[in-house]
C-alpha positions as CSV (number, residue, x, y, z in Angstrom):
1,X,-17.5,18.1,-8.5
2,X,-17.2,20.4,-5.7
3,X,-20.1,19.4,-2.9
4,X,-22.5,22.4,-1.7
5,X,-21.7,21.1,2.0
6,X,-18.3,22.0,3.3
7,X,-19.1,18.9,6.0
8,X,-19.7,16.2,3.0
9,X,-16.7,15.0,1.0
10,X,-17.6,12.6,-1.7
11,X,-16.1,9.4,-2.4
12,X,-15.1,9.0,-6.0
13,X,-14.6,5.4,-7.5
14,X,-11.2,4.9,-9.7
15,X,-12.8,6.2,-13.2
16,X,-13.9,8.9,-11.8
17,X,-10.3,9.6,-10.4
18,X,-8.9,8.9,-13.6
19,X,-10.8,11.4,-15.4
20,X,-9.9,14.3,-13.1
21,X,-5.7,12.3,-13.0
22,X,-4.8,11.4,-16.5
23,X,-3.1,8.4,-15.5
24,X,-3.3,4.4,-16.3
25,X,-4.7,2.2,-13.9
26,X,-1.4,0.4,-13.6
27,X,0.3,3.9,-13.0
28,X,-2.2,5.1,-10.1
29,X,-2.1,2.0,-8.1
30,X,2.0,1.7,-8.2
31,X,1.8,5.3,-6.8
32,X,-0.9,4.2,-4.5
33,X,1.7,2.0,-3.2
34,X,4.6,3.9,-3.3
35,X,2.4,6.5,-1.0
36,X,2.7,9.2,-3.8
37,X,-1.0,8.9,-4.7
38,X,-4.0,8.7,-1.7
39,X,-4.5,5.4,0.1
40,X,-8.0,4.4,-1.1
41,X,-11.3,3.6,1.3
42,X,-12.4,-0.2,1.0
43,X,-16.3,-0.5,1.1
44,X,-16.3,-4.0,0.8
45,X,-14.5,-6.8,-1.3
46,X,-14.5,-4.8,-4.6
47,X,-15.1,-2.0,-4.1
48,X,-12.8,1.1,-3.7
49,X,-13.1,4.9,-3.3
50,X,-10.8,7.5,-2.7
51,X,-12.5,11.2,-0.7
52,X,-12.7,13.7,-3.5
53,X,-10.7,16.1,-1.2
54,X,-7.5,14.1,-1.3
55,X,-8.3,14.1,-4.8
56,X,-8.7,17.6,-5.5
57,X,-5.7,18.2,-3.0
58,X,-2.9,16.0,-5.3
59,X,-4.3,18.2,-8.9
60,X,-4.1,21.4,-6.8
61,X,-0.6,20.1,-5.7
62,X,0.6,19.6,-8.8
63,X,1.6,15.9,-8.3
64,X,-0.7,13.9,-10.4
65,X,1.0,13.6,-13.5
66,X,2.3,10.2,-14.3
């Protein structure tokens, strides 16, 4: 998961999220909103991605459980 350049950070879409924080859908997006969880990056109309450093920054944290 980890990019070979420290200058790229890679945008992960919400099942990838999921698989790296066990959590439901419903669960990540009411902590999404509550500000516990990352506020995502909009691409376009459907389409969401969070930076796999914010990511990587909640597991290290230890604040991803649900």
């Amino acid at each position: 998961m980890h990019s070979q350049n420290p200058h790229i950070d890679p945008l992960l879409r919400l099942p990838q999220v999921l698989k790296i924080i066990p959590v439901s859908r419903s669960t990540w997006w009411a902590g999404v909103k509550s500000g516990r969880f990352p506020k995502p990056i909009k691409l376009g109309p459907r389409t969401t991605c969070w930076r796999e450093s914010d990511i990587m920054k909640l597991v290290k944290e230890g604040e991803c459980h649900g």
